[in-house]
N, C-alpha and C positions, 0 to 999 in steps of 0.2 A: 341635320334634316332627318326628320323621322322615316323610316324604311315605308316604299310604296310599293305598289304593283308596276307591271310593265306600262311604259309608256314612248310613244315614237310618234313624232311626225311623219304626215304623208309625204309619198316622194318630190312632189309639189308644190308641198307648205302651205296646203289649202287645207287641211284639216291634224287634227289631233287629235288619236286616240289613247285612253288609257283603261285600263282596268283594275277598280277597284280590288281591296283585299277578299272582299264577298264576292267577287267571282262576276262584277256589273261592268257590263263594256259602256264607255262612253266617247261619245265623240263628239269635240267641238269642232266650231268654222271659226277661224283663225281671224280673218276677216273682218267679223262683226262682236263673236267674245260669245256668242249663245249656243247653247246646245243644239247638235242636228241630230244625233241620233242616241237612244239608250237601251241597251238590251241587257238582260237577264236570264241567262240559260237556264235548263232546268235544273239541271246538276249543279248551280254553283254554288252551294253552301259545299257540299260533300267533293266536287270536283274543281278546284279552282285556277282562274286562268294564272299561268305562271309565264307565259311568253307571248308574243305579239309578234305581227309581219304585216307591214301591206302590202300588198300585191304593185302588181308593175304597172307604171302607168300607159293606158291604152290611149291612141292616138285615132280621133274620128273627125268624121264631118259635120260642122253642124245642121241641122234639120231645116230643109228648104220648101217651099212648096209646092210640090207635084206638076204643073203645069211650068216653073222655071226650072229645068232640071239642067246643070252643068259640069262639069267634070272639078271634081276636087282639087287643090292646088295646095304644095305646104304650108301656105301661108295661112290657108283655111282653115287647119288641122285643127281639134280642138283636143286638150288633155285632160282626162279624168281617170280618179282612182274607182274600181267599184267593189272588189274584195279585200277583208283585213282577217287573215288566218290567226286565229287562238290556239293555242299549245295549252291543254291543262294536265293536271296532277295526276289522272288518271290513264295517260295514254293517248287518249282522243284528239284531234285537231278539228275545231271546227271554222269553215269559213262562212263569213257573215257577208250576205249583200248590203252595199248603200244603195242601192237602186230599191230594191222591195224593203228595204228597211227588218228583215228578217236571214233566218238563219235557210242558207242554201243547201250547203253540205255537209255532212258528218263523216270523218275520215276515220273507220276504226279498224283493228287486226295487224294495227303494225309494230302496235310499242306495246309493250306492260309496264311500264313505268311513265314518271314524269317524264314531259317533254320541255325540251330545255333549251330549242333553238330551231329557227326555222327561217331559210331562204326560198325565193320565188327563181326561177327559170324568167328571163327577160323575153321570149319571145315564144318556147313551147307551153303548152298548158301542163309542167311540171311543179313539183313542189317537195324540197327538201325537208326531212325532219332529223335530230339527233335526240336522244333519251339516254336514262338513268340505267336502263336496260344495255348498252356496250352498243347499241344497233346504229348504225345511218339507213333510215325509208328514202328510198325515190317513189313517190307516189303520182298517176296518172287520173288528173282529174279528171278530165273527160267522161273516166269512167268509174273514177270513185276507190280504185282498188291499188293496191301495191304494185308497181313494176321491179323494183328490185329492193333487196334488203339484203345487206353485210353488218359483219361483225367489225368495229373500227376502236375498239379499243377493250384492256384487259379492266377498264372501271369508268366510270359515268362521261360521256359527252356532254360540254357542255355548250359548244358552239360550232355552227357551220358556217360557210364563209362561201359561195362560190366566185372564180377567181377572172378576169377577165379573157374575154373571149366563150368564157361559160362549158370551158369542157375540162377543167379540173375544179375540185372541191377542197379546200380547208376544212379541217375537223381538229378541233382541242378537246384534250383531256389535260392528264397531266404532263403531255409531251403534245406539238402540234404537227400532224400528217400531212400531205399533200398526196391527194388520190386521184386515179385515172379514173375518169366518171366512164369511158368504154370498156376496160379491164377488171378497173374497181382496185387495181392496186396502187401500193405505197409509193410515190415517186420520191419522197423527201419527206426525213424529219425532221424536226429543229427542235432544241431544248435550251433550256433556258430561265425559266418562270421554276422558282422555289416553291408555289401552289400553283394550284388548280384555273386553267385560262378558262376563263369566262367570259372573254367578248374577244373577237374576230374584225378586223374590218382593212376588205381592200384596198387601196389606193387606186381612184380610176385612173385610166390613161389617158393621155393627152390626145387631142384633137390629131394629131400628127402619127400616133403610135394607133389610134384608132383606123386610119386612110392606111396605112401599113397592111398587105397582103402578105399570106403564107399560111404555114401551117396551122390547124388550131389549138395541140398541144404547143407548137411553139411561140406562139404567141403569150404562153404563160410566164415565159422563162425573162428573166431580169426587168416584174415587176415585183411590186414594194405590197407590203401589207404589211399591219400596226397591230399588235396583242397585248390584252391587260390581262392581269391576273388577281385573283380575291386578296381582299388585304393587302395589298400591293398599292405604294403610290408614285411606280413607274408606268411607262407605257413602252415597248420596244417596238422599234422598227426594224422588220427582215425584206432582206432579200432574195427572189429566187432567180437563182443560178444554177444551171445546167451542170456545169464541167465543178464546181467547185465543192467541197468537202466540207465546207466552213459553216457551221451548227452555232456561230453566235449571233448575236441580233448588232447590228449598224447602227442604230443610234439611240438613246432610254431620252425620253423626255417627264422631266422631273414636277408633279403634279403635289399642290396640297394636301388633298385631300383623296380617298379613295375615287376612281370615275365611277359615274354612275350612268354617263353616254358618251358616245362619240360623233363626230360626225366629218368632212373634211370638205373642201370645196375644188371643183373640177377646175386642172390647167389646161390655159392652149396650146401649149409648149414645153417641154423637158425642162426650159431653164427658169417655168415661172416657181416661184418657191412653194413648200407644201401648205397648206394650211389649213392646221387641223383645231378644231373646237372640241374642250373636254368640259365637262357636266359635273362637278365633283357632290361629294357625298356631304358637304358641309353648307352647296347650296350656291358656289361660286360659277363661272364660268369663265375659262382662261381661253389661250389662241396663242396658238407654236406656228411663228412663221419660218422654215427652215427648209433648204434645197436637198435634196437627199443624194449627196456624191460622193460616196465613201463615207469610212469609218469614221464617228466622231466619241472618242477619247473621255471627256469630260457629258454629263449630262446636261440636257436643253432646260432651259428656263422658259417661262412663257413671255409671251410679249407683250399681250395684252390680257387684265382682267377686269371683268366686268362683274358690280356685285350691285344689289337693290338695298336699301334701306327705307328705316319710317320716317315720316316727319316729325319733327316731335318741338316743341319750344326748348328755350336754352336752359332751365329746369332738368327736363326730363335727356333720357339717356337714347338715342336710336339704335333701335332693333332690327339685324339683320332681317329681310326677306326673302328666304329661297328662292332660286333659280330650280324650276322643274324640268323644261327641257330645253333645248337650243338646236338652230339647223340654218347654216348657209342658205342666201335662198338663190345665187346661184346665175343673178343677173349681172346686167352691164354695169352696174355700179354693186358692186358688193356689200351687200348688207346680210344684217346677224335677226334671225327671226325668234323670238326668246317668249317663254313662259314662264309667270313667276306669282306668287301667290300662294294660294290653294288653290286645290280642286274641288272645292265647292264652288269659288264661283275664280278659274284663271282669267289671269292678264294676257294679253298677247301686243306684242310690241314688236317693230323692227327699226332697229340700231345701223348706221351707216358704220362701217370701218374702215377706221382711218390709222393706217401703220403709225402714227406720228405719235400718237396716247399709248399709255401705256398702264392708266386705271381708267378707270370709268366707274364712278356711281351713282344710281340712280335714285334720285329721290322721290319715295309713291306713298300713296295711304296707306297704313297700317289695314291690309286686309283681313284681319279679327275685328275690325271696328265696322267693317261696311257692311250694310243694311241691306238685303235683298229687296229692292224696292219694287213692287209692285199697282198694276194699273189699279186706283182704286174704283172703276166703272167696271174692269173687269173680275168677277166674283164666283166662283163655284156657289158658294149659298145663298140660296134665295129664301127671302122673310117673306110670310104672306102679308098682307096690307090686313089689320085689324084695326077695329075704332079702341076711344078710352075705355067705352061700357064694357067691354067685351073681357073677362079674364082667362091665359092661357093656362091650362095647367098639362104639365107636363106627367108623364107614367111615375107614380110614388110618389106624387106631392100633392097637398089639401090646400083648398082654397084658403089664403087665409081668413082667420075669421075678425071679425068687427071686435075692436078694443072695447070693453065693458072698464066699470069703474071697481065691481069688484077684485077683476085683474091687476087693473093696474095698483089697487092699496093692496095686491099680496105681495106684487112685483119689490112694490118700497120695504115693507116687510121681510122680505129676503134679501134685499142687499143689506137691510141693515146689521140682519140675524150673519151674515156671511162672516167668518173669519178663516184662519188661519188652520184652526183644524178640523173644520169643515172641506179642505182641500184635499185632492186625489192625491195619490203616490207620485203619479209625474208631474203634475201640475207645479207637486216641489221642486223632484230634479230639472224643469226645467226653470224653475225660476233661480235653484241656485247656479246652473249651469250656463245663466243669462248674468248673475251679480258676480260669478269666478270670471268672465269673459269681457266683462266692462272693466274690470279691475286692473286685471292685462294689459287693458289698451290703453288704460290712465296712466301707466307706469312703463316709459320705456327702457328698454334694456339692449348694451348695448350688443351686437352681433359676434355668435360664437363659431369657432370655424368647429364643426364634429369628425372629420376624417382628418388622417395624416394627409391624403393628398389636397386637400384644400389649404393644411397648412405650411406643407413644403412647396405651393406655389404662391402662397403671400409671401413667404420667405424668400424667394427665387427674386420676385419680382421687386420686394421691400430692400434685399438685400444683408437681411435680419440674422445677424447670426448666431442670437440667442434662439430662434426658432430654427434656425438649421440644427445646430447642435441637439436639439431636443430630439428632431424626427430622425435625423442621419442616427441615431445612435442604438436605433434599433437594430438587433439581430435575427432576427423570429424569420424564415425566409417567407411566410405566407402569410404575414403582415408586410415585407417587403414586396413580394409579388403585384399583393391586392394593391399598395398605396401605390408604386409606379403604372399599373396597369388604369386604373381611374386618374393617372394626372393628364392634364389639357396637352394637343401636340404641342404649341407655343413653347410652351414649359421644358420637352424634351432637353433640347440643345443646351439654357443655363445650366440645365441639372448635371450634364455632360461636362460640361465646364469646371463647375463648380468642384466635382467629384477630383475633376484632375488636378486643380489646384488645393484642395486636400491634401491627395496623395502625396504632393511632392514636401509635405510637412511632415511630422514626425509619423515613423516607424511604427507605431504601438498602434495607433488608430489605423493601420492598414489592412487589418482582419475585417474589421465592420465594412471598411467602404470599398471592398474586395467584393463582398456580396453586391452591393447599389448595380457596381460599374458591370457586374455579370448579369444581373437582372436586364438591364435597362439596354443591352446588348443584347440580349436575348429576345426580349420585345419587341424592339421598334429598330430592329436592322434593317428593313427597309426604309423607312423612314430616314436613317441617319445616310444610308448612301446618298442619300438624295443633296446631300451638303458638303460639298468640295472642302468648304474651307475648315472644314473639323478634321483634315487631315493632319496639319499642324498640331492640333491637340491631343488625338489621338497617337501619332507618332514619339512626342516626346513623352509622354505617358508610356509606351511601349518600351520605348529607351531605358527609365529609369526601372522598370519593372525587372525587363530584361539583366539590368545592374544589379539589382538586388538578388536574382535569382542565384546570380552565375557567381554571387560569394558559397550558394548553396552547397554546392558538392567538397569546394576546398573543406565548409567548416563540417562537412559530414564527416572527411577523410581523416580530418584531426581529430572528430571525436570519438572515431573506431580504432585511433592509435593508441587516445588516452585510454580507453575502455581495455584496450586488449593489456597495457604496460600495468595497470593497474590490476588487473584478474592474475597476472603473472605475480605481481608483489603477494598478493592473499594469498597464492596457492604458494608460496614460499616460507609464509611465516605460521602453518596452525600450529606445529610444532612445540616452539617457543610457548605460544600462546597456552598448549595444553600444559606444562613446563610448570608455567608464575601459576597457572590454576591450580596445578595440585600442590604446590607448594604452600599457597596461600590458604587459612581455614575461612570456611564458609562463615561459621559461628566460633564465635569465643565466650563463651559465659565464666563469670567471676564472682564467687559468693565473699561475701566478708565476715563471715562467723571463726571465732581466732581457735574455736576447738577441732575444726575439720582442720584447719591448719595446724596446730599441733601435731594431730592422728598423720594429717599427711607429712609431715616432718618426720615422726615417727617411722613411716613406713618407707617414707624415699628419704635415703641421708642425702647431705647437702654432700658439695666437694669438698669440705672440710672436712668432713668426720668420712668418706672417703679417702681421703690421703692416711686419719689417723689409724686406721684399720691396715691397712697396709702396712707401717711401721707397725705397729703392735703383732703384724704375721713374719715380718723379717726377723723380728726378736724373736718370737717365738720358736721360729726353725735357727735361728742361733743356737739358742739355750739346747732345743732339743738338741743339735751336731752336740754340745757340748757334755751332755749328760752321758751322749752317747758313748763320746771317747774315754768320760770317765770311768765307764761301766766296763767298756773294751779294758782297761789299765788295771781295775780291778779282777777282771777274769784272769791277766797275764798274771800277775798276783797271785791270784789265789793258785792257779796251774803250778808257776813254780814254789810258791812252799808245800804243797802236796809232793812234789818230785823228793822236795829236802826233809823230810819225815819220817822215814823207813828206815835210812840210812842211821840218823840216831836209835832205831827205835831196836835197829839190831846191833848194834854198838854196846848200848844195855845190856843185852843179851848176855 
């Protein structure tokens, strides 16, 4: 359902007001299905309505004639709504009479920001407002001006609530308050909502709890009120409690689709069950019938849903029909008062409800097909009555004139002279842009899916797992993002599924679809709470995950033993290593010319002629000892025959 303005039923169910995106109030009569009222502020291009309230229904006499005059009786009472306050963009509130059919009051000086929520006082001429601005206004119509203004939170209000008995207030932000409307403070706050609450709504009291005397603060204490939050497709139900410290919500009732209203229907006793009607954003309208007695554990289901479709023959395919608003209407026999269509021209219907169903579809006209039909006696334009003789000519047009024959033989003349480039510039491109589009249409082709998420939920649904394989195996995360962010909710849960039973196959593909299972967790967590039974698949997922993790640290521990045993071995061996390196030569070059061999022969002997050098020096220091002694034997010699020479020589003598 495409996003609209505010829209609520009177407290009554005797009318429906909504306001367009352009800032136009309208109001229909339920009734009959025609418009009663339409207005159009001046501000509303630049100022537009963002919120709605009807006022409280007034209870009167009907109008008697003056001469039987008798005292009133309840039975006589008659109920009518007569103001519906606007909250726009700018600040301002304005409320509109149905009585004058015009704008009464203009409420300004209390906000500078958008206003984003507004309650009525049941029986003072007071009027709540909350804004953008952190403020809650209590504002005093009577006299048009501010009576009190507080600061009720550190970022934007989005909803107020006042609570029965009418002497405390609910106020949401991103936490919800419970405030003393005498003191103006905090009596309690509850959290709970991951975003920002955006709708409020009390649970009234029973006929029994109403006849109940006492205090008026304590009259507030251990009832029930119901809070949604943006993007959220839960709804929580709290309780207030005086003595108790407990900040969580009693019961989540689990919704399709975003809410887009609420509404519940009044018990006459504590133990009639609750029954509340939600409005969702896809156009449906569900009904939680559930007792509020304590905590409940697991999320409510709805019990009953009601949706519209078209007629269509067995050919064609039917087309949901939005649900726009819905409201109890709170009589003897319970019935569901529902709008659905557009707002150009709604449907108004009331539904009997009966606990024993538990869909309902309605089958109506495709209202894009339906004709605003109008009286054709009654006319805004009137023709004046003219005879034949008479010709009209309107401002910039000439009578025409009498066909002559020289005309007409230029006219044949020129068609005949007419061709092809005698033709304007577009006169082509539209004609070939007319023969490229016939072409087209003669030739079908068959249907291509262009996005991954179009094709991982054919896949989903086909079962196909040549096209899972194709899209899962992307890594990009902002092509992961974009394709799970555009897939249908339907689609969610298989996808979930599917991932899991992946995982539990091989090891290698557990990178890629580690990303899927983070994305689609990260997205639509609300969404999946809302499904009990994906705990079982989530759980064993967890398990095996877990399994795999918890090898992690043992194979970390061995690969910092091997690392450390190993950097020990390297730091033990360069040694060695420098060792064979110097010993080995980098280069060896070898020439084959036999004269450099020679020369080098020459110049380094071999071990042979080494050995023979050696002998040849031990002879030679032989010989030499030898010569030496001879030399020695000849000196003795020669010494003594010099001694033996004298002696003869004086002998002679």
């Amino acid at each position: 359902m495409a996003t609209m303005g505010p829209v609520a039923f009177a407290p009554n169910g005797e009318y429906l007001a909504y306001s367009s995106p352009d800032g136009t109030l309208k109001i229909w009569d339920t009734a009959t299905g025609l418009p009663k009222h339409e207005y159009t502020p001046s501000s509303h291009l630049s100022s537009t309505c963002t919120c709605l309230a009807w006022g409280p229904v007034r209870r009167s006499s009907p109008e008697t004639p003056r001469k039987k005059k008798r005292r009133s009786k309840q039975s006589d009472l008659v109920e009518s709504v007569d103001l519906v306050a606007l909250g726009t963009a700018s600040g301002s509130i304005l409320l509109y009479s149905m009585v004058t059919g015009d704008l009464q009051t203009q409420l300004d000086g209390g906000h500078s920001d958008t206003v984003h929520g507004i309650c009525w006082h049941s029986e003072e001429s007071t009027l709540y407002s909350c804004s953008s601005d952190q403020h809650i206004v209590e504002w005093n119509l009577s006299k048009g001006k501010v009576k009190h203004k507080w600061k009720a939170d550190t970022n934007s209000v989005y909803s107020i609530c006042l609570c029965p008995g009418e002497s405390a207030l609910l106020s949401a932000g991103r936490t919800i308050k419970l405030w003393d409307l005498l003191t103006r403070q905090v009596l309690k706050t509850f959290t709970g909502h991951a975003t920002e609450v955006i709708r409020l709504l009390c649970v009234p009291q029973s006929l029994e709890q109403n006849g109940a005397a006492g205090d008026a603060l304590e009259s507030v204490y251990n009832t029930y009120f119901l809070s949604a939050a943006l993007n959220d497709r839960l709804i929580n139900a709290w309780q207030i409690q005086k003595s108790s410290k407990d900040k969580n919500s009693l019961a989540v009732f689990s919704l399709p689709d975003e809410p887009v209203a609420m509404d519940i229907s009044k018990m006459s006793s504590r133990e009639d069950p609750l029954l509340l009607g939600v409005v969702t954003k896809n156009g449906q309208f569900v009904i939680f019938e559930h007792v509020l007695n304590g905590k409940c554990k697991k999320p409510l289901q709805p019990k009953l849903s009601v949706q519209v479709a078209t007629s269509c023959s067995e050919a064609e395919v039917p087309r949901p029909i939005p649900l726009l608003a819905a409201q109890f209407t709170n009589t003897r026999e319970q019935q569901i008062l529902i709008c659905h269509g557009n707002f150009l021209k709604p449907t108004f219907e009331k539904l009997p409800y009966r606990s024993e169903e538990s869909d309902i579809c309605l089958i109506r006209e495709d209202p894009s097909k339906l004709v605003l039909r109008q009286d054709p006696g009654v006319s805004k334009i009137k023709t004046p009555a003219t005879s034949e003789d008479v010709t009209v000519l309107s401002p910039g047009v000439m009578a025409p004139a009498a066909p002559t024959l020289s005309s007409e033989a230029g006219k044949r003349k020129n068609k005949r002279k007419s061709s092809v480039n005698e033709m304007s510039m577009e006169d082509r491109l539209n004609a070939i842009s007319i023969e490229k589009s016939t072409e087209q249409k003669s030739v079908s082709h068959p249907p291509k899916a262009d996005t991954l998420a179009t094709l991982l939920a054919q896949g989903l649904q086909s079962k196909d797992k040549k096209i899972l394989n194709n899209v899962l195996q992307h890594t990009n995360d902002d092509i992961i993002r974009n394709t799970v962010r555009r897939l249908p909710v339907p689609v969610i849960i298989p996808l979930v599924q599917e991932l899991s039973r992946r995982m539990h196959g091989h090891s290698q593909s557990g990178h890629r679809l580690v990303k899927w299972i983070k994305t689609v967790l990260t997205m639509h967590t609300s969404y999946l709470m809302t499904f009990p039974e994906l705990v079982d698949t989530l759980s064993t997922l967890y398990q095996m995950m877990d399994a795999r993790v918890a090898m992690l640290g043992r194979l970390s521990r061995l690969q910092g033993k091997l690392d450390l045993m190993l950097s020990q071995i390297t730091s033990q061996t360069p040694d060695e290593e420098e060792a064979t390196v110097a010993q080995t030569a980098m280069l060896v070059y070898q020439d084959e010319s036999s004269d450099e061999e020679e020369l080098m022969e020459d110049i380094v002997p071999s071990h042979s002629d080494s050995e023979d050098w050696e002998e040849l020096e031990l002879d030679e220091e032989l010989e030499l000892d030898a010569n030496e002694r001879e030399d020695e034997d000849e000196d003795m010699d020669s010494s003594s025959h010099h001694s033996d020479s004298p002696d003869e020589d004086g002998g002679t003598e």
